[in-house]
N, CA, C and O atoms as a MOPAC input file, in Angstrom:
PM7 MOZYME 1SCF
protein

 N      0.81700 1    -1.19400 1     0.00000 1
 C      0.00000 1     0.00000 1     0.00000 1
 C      0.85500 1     1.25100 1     0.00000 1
 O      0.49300 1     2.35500 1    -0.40400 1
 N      2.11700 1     0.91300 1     0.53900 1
 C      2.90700 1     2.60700 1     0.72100 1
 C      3.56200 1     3.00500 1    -0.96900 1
 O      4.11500 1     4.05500 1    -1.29700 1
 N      3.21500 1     1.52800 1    -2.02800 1
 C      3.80800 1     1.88700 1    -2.98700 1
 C      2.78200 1     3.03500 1    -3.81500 1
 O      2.88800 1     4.06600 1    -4.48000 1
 N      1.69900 1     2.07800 1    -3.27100 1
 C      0.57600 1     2.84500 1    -4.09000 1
 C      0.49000 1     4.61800 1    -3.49100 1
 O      0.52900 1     5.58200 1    -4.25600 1
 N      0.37100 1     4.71000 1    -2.02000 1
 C      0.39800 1     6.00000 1    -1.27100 1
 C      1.92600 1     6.95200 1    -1.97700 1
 O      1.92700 1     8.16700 1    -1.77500 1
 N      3.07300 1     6.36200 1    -2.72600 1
 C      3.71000 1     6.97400 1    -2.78200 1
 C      3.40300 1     7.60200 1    -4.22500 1
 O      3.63000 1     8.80100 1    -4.39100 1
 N      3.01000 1     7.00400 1    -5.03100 1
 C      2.92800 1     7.30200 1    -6.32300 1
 C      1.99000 1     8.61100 1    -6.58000 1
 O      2.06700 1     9.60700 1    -7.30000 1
 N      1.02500 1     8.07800 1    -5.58000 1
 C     -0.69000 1     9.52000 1    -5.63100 1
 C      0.05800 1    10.78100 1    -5.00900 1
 O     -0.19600 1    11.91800 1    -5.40400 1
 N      1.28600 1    10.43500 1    -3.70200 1
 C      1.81500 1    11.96000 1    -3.60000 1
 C      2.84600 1    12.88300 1    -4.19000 1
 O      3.15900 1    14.06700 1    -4.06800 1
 N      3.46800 1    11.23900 1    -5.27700 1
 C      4.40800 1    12.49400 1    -6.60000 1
 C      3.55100 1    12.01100 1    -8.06600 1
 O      3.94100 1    11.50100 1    -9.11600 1
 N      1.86500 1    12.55400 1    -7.43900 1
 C      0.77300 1    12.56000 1    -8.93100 1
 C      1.13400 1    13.29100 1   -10.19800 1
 O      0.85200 1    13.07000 1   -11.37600 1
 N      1.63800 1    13.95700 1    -9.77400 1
 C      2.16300 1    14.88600 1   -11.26700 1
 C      3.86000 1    15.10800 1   -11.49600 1
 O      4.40200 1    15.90600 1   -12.26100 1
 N      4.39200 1    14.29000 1   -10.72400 1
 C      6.28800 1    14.35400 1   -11.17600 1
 C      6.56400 1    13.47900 1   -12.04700 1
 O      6.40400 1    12.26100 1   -11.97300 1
 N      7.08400 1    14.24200 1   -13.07900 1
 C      7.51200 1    13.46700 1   -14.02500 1
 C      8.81100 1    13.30600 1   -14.08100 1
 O      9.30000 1    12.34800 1   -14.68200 1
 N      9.50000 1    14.16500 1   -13.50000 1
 C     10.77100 1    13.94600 1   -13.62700 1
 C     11.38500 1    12.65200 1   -12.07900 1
 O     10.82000 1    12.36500 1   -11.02400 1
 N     12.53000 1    12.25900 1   -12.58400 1
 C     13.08200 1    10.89600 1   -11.48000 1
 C     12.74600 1     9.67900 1   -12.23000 1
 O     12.46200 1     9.49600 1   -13.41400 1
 N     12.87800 1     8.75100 1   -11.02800 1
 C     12.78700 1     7.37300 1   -11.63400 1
 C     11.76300 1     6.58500 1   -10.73200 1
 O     11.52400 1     6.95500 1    -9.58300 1
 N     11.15800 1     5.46000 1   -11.31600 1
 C     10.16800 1     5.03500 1   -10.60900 1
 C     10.81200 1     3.32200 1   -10.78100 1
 O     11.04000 1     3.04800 1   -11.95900 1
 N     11.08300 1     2.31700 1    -9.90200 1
 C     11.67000 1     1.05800 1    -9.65300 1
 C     10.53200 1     0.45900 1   -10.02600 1
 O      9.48100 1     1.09700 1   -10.08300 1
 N     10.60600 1    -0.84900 1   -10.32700 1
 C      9.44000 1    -1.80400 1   -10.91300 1
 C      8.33400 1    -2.13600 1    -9.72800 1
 O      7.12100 1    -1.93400 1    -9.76100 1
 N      9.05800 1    -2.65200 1    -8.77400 1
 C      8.12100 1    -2.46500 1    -7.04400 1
 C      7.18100 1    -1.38000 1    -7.33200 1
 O      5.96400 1    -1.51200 1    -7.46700 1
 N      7.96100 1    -0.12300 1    -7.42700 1
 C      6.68700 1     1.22800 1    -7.38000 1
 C      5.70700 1     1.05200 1    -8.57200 1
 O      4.52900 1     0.97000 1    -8.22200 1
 N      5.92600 1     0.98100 1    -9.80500 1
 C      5.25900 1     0.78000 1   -10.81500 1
 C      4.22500 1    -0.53900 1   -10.50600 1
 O      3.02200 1    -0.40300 1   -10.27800 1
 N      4.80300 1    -1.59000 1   -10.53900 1
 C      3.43200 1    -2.91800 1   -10.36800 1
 C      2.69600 1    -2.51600 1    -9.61700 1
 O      1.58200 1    -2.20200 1   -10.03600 1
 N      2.96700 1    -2.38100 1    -8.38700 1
 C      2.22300 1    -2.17900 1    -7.51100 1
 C      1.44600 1    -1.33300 1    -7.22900 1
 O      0.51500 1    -1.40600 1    -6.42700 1
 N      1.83600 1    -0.29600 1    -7.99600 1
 C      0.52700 1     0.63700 1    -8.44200 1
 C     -0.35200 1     0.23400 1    -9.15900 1
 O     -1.54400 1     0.42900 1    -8.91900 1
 N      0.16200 1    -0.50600 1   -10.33300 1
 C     -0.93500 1    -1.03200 1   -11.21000 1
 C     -1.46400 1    -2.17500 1   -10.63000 1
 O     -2.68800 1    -2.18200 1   -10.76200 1
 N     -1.10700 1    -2.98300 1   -10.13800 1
 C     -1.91900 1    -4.09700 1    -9.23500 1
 C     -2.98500 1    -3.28600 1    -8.19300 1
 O     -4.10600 1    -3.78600 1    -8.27100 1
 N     -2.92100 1    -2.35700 1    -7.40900 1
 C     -3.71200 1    -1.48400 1    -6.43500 1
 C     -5.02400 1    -0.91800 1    -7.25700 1
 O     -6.15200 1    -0.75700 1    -6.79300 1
 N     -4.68400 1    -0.72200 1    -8.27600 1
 C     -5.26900 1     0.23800 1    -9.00400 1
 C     -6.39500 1    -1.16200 1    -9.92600 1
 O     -7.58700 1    -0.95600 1    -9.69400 1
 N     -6.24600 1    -1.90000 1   -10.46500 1
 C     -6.83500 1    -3.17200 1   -10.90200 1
 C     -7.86400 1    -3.82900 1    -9.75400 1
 O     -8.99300 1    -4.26500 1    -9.97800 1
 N     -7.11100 1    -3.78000 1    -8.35100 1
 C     -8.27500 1    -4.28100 1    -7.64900 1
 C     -9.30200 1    -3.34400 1    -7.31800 1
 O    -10.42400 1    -3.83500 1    -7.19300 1
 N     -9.18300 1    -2.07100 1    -7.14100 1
 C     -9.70200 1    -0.73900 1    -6.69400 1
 C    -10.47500 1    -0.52500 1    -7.94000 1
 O    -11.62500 1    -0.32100 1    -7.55200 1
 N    -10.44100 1    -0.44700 1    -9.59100 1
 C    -11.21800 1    -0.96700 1   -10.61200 1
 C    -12.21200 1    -1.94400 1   -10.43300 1
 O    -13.36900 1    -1.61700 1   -10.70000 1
 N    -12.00800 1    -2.94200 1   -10.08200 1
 C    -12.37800 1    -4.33500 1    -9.78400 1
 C    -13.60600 1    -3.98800 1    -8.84400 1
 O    -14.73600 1    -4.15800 1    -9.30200 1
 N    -13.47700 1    -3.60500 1    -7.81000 1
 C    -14.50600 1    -3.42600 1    -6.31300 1
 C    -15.04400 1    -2.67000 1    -6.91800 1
 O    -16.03000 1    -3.18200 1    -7.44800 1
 N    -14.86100 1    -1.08500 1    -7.27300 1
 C    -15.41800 1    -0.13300 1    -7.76600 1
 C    -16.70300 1    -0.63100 1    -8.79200 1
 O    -17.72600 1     0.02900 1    -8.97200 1
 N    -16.43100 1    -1.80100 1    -9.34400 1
 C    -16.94400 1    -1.74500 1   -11.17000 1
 C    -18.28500 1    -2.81800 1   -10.23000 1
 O    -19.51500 1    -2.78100 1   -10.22400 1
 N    -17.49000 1    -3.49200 1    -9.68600 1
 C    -19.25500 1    -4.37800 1    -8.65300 1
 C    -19.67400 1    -3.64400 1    -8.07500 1
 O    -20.86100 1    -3.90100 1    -7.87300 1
 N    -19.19300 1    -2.28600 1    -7.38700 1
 C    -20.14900 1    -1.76000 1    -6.60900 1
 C    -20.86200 1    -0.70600 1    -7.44100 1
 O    -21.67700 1     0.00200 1    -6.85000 1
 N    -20.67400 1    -0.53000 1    -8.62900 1
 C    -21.18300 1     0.07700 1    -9.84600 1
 C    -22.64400 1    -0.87300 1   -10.31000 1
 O    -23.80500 1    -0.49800 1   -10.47700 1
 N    -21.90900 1    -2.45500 1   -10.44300 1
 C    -23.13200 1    -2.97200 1   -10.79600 1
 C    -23.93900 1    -3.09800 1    -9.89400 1
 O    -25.11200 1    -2.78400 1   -10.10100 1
 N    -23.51800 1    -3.60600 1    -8.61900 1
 C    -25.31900 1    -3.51600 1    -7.66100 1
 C    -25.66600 1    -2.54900 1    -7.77700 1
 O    -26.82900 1    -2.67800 1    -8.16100 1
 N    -25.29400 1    -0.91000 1    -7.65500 1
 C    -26.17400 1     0.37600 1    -7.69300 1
 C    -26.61300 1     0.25900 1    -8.65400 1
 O    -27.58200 1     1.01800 1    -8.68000 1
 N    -26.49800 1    -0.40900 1    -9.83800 1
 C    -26.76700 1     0.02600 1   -11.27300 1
 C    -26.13600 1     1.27700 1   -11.83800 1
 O    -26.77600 1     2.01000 1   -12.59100 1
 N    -25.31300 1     1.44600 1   -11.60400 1
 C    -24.79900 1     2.97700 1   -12.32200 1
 C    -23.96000 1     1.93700 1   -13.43400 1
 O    -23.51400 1     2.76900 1   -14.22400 1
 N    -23.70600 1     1.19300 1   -13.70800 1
 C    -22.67600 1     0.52600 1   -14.30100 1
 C    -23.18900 1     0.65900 1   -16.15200 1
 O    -24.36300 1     0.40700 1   -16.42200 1
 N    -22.55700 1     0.91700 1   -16.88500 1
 C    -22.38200 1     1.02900 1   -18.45300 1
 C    -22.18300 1    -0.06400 1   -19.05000 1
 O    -20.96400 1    -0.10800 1   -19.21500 1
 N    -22.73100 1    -1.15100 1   -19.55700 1
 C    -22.09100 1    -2.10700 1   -20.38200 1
 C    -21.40200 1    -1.27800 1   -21.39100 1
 O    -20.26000 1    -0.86400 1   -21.19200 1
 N    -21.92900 1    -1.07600 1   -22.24800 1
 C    -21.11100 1    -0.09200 1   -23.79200 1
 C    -20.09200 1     0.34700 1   -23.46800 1
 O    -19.07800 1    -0.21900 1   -23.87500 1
 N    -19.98000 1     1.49000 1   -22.63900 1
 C    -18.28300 1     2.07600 1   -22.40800 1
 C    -17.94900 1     1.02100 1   -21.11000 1
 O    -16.72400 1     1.12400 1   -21.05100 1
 N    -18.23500 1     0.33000 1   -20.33300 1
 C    -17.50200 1    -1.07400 1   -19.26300 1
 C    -17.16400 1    -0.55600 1   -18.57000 1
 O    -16.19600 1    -1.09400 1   -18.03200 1
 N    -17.64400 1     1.08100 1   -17.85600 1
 C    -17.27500 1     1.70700 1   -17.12600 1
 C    -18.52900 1     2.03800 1   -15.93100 1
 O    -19.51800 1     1.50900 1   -16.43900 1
 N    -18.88200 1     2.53300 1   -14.85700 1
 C    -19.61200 1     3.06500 1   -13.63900 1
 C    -19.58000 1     4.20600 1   -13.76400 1
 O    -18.88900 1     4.65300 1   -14.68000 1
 N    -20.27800 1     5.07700 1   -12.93400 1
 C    -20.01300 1     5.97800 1   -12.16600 1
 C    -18.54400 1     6.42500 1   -11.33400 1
 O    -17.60900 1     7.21000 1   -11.48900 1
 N    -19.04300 1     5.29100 1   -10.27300 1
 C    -17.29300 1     5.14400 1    -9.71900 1
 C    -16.17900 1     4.99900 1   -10.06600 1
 O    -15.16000 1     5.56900 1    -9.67400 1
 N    -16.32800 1     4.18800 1   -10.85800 1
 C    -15.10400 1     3.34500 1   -11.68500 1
 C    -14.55300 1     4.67100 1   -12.66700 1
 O    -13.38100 1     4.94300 1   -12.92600 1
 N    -15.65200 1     5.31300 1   -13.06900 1
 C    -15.09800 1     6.16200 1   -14.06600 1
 C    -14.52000 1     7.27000 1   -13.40100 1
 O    -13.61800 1     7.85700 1   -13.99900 1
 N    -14.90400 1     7.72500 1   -12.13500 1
 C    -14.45000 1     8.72400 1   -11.77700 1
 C    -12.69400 1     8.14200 1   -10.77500 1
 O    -11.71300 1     8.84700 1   -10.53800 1
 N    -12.91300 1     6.71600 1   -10.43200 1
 C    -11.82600 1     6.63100 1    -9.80700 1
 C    -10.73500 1     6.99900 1   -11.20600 1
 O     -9.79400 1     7.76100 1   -10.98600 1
 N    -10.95100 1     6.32700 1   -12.84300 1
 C    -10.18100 1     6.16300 1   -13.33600 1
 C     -9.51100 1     7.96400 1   -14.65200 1
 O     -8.63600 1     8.34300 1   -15.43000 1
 N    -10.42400 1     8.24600 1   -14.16700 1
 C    -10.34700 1    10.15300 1   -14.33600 1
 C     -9.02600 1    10.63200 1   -13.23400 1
 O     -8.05900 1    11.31800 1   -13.56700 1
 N     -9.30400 1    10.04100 1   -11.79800 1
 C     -8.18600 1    10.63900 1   -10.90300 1
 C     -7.27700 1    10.38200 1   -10.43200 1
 O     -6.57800 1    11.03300 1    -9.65600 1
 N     -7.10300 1     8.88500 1   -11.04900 1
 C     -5.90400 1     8.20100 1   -11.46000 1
 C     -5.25200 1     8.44600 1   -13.10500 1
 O     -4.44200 1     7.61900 1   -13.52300 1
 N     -5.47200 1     9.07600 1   -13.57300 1
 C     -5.18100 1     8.93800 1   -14.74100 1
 C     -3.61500 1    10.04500 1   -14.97300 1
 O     -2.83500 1     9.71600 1   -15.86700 1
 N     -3.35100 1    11.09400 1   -14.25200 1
 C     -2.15000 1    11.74300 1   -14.23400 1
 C     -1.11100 1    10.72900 1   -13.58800 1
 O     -0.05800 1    10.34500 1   -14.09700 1
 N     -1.69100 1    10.34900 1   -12.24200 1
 C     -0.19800 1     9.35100 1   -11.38400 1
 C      0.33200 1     8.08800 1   -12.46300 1
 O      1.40400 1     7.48400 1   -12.50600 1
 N     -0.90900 1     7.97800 1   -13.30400 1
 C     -0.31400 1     6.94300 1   -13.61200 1
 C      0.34000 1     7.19500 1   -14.77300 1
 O      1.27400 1     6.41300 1   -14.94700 1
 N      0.20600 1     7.92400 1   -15.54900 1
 C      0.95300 1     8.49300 1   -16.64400 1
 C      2.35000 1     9.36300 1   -15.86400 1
 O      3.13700 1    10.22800 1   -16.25000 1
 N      2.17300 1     8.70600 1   -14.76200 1
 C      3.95800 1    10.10300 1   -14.07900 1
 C      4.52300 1     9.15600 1   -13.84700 1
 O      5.72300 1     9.29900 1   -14.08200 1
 N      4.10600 1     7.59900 1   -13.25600 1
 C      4.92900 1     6.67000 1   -12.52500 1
 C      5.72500 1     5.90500 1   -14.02800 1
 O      6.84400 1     5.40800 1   -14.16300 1
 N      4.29900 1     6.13100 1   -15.24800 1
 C      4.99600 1     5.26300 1   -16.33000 1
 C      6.01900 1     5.93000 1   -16.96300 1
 O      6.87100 1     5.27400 1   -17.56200 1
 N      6.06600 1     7.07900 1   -16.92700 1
 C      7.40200 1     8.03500 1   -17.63500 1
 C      8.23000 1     7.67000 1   -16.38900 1
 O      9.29700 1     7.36800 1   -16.92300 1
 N      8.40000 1     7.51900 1   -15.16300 1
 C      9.45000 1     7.66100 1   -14.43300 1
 C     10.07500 1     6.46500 1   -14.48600 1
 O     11.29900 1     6.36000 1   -14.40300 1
 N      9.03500 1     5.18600 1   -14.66900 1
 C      9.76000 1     3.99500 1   -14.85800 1
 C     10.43700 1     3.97000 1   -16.08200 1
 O     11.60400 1     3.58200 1   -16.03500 1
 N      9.90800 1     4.34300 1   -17.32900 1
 C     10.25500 1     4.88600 1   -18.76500 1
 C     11.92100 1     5.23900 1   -18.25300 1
 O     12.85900 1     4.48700 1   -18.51600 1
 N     12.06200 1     6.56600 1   -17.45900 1
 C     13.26300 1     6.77700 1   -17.09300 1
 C     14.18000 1     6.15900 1   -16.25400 1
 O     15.35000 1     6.28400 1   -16.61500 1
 N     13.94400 1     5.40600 1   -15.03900 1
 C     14.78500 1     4.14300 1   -14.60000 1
 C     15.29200 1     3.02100 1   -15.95400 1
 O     16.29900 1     2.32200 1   -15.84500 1
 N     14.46100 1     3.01300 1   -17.11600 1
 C     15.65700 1     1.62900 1   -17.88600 1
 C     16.19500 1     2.96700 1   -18.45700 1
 O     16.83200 1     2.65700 1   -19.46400 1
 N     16.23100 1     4.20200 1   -18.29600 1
 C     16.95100 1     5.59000 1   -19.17700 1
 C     16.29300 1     5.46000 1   -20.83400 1
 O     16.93200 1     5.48400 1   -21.88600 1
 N     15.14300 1     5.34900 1   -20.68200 1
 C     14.66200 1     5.89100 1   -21.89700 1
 C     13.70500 1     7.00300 1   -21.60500 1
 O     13.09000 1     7.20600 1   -20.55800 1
 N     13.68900 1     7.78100 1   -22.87000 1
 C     12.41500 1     9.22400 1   -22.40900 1
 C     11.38000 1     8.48000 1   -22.28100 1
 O     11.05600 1     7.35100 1   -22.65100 1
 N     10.75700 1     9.60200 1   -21.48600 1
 C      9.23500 1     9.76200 1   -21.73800 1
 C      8.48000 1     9.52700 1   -22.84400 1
 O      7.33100 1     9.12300 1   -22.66200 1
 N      8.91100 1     9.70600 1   -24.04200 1
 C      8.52600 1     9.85800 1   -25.23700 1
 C      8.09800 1     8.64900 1   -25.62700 1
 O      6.98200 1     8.67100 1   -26.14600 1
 N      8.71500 1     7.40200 1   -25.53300 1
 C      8.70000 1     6.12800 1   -25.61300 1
 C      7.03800 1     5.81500 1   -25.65300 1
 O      6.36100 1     5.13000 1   -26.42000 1
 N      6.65700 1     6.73100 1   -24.33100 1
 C      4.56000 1     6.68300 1   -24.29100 1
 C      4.27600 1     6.28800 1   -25.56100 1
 O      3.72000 1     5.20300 1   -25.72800 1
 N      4.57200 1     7.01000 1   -26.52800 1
 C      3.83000 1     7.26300 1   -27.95700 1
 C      3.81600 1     6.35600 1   -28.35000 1
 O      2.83700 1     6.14400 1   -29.06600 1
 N      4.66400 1     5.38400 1   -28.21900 1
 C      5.06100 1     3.82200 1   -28.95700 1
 C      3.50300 1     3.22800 1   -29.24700 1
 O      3.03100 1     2.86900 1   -30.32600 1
 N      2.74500 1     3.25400 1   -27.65400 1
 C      1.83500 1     2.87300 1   -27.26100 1
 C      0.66000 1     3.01600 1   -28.53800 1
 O     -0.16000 1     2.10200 1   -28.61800 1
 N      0.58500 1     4.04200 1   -29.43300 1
 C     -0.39300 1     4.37500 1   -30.11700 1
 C     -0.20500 1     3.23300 1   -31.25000 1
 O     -1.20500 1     3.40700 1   -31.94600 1
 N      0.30000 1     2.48900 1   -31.64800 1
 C      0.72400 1     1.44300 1   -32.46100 1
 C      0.26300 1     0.39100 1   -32.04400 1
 O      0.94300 1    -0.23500 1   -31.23100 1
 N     -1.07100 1    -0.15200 1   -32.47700 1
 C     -1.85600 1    -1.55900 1   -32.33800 1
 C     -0.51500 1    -2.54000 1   -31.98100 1
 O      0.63600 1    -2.71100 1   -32.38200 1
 N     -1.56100 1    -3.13400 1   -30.82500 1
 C     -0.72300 1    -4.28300 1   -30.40800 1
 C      0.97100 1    -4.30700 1   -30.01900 1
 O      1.48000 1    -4.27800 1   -28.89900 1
 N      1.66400 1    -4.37200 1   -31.41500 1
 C      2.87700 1    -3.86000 1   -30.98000 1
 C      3.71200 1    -3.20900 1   -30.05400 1
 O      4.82100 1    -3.52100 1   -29.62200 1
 N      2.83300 1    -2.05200 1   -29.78100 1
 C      3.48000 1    -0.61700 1   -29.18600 1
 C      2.78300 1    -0.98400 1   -27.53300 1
 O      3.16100 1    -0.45600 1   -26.48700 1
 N      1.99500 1    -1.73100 1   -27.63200 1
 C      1.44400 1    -1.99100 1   -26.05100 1
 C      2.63500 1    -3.24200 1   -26.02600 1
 O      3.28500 1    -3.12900 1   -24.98700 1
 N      3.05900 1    -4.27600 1   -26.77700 1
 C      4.02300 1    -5.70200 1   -26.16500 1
 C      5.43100 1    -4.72500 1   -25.43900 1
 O      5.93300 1    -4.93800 1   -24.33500 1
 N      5.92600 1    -3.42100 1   -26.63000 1
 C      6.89300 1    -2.99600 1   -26.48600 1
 C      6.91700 1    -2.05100 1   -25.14100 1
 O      7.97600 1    -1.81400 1   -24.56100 1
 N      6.05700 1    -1.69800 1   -24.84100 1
 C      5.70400 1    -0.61100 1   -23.40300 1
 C      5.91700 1    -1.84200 1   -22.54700 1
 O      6.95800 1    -2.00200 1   -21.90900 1
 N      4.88300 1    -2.73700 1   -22.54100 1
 C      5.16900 1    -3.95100 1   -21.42700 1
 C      6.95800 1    -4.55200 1   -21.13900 1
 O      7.57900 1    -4.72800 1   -20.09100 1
 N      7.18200 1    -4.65700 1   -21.96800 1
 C      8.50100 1    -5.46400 1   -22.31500 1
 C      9.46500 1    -3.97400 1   -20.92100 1
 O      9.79200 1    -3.99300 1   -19.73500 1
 N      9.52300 1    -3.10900 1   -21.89000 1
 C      9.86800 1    -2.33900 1   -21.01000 1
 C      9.69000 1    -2.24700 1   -19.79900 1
 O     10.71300 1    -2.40100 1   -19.13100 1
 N      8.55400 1    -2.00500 1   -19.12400 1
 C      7.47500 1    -2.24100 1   -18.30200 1
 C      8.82300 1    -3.07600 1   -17.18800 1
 O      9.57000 1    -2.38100 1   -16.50000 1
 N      8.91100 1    -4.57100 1   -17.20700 1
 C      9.48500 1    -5.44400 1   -17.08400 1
 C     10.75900 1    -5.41800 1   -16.81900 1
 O     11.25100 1    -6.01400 1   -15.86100 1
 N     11.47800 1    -4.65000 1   -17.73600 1
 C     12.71600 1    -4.60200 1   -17.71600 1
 C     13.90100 1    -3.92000 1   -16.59400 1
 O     13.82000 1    -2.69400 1   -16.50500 1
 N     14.76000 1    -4.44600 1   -15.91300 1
 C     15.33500 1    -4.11500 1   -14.76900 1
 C     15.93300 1    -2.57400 1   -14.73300 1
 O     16.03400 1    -2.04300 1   -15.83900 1
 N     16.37900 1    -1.72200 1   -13.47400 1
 C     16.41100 1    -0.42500 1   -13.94900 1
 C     17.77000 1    -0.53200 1   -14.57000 1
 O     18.24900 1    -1.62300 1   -14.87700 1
 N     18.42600 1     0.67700 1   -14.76500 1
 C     19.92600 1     1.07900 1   -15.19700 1
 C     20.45100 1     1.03800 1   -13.79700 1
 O     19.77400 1     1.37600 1   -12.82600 1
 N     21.44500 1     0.69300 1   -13.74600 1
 C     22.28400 1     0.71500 1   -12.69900 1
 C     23.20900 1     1.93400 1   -12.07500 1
 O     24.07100 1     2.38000 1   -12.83200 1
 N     23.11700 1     2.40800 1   -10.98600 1
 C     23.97200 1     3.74700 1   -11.01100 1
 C     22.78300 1     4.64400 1   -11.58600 1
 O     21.72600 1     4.30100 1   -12.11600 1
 N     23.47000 1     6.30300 1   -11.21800 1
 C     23.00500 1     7.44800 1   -11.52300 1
 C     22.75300 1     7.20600 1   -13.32800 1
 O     23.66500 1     6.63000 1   -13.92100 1
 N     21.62400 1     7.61800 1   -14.06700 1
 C     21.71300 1     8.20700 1   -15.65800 1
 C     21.11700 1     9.24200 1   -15.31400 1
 O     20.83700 1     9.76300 1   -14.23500 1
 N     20.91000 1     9.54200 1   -16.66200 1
 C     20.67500 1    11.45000 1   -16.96600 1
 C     19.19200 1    11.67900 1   -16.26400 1
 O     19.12300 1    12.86500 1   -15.94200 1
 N     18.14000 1    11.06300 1   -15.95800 1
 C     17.02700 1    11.16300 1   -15.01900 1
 C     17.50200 1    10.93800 1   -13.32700 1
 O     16.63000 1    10.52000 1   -12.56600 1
 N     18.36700 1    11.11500 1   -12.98200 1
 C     18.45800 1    10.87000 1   -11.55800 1
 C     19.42500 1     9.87400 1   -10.51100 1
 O     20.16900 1     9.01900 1   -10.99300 1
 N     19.35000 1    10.02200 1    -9.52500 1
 C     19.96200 1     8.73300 1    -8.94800 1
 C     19.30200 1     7.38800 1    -9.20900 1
 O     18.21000 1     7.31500 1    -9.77200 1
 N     19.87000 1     6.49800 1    -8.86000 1
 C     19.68100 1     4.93400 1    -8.81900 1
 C     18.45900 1     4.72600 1    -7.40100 1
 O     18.73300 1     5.04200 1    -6.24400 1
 N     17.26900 1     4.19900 1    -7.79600 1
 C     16.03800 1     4.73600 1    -7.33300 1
 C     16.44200 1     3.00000 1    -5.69100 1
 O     15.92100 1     2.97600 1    -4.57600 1
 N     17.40400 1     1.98300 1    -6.23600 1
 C     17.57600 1     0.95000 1    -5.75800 1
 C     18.65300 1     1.30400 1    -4.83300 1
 O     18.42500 1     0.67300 1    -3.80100 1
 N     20.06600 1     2.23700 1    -4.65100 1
 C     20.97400 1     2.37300 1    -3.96600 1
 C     20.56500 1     3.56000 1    -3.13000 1
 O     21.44700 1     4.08700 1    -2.45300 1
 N     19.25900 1     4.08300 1    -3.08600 1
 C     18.67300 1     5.04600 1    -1.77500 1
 C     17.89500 1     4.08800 1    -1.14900 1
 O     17.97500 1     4.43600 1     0.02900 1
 N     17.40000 1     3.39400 1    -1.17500 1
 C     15.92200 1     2.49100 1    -0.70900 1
 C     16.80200 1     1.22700 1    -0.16100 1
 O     16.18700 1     0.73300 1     0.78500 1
 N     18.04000 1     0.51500 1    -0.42100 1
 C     18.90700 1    -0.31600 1     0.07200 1
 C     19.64900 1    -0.28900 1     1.33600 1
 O     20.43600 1    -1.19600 1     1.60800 1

């Protein structure tokens, strides 16, 4: 939970690095918190088949939607690639395996041009 609490209080930093711990675990927090949200959408009935979204659900995923675009550029910057890399994403299929892959991939070791080594402060 403190990964998830850490991410919502640097919601809009884009700059630094974000370790794979901080990243999953946001997105795992955020999947179950979807998850509860989207049933407690369907018993009220507020729930949307067509857009697969609630009330709730939609508004949780409106105010999540900056942290999580800050944690994925920061992880973006722990393997030391830009931000820019996002865009990949707009490329069917592909550009989502290649974000994941990344996603996955262990940080850079030592200081790069985004910051210190997010693993030799937290060690």
């Amino acid at each position: 939970m403190n990964w998830y609490l850490k991410v919502l209080k640097n919601y809009a930093v884009f700059s630094g690095r974000a370790r794979r711990q901080e990243y999953w675990f946001f997105i795992l927090f955020n999947f179950i918190i979807t998850i509860a949200l989207a049933f407690v959408d369907g018993f009220a009935g507020t729930f949307d088949p067509q857009t697969g979204l609630g009330v709730l659900s939609g508004l949780y995923s409106l105010a999540v939607f900056i942290p999580t675009f800050a944690v994925t550029v920061r992880r973006l910057h722990d393997t030391s690639r830009t931000g820019w890399w996002l865009l990949i994403g707009f490329i069917p299929l592909i550009g989502a395996i290649v974000l994941l892959v990344f996603m996955f991939l262990d940080s850079t070791s030592g200081p790069n041009e985004y910051g210190m080594d997010p693993k030799e402060s937290q060690d």
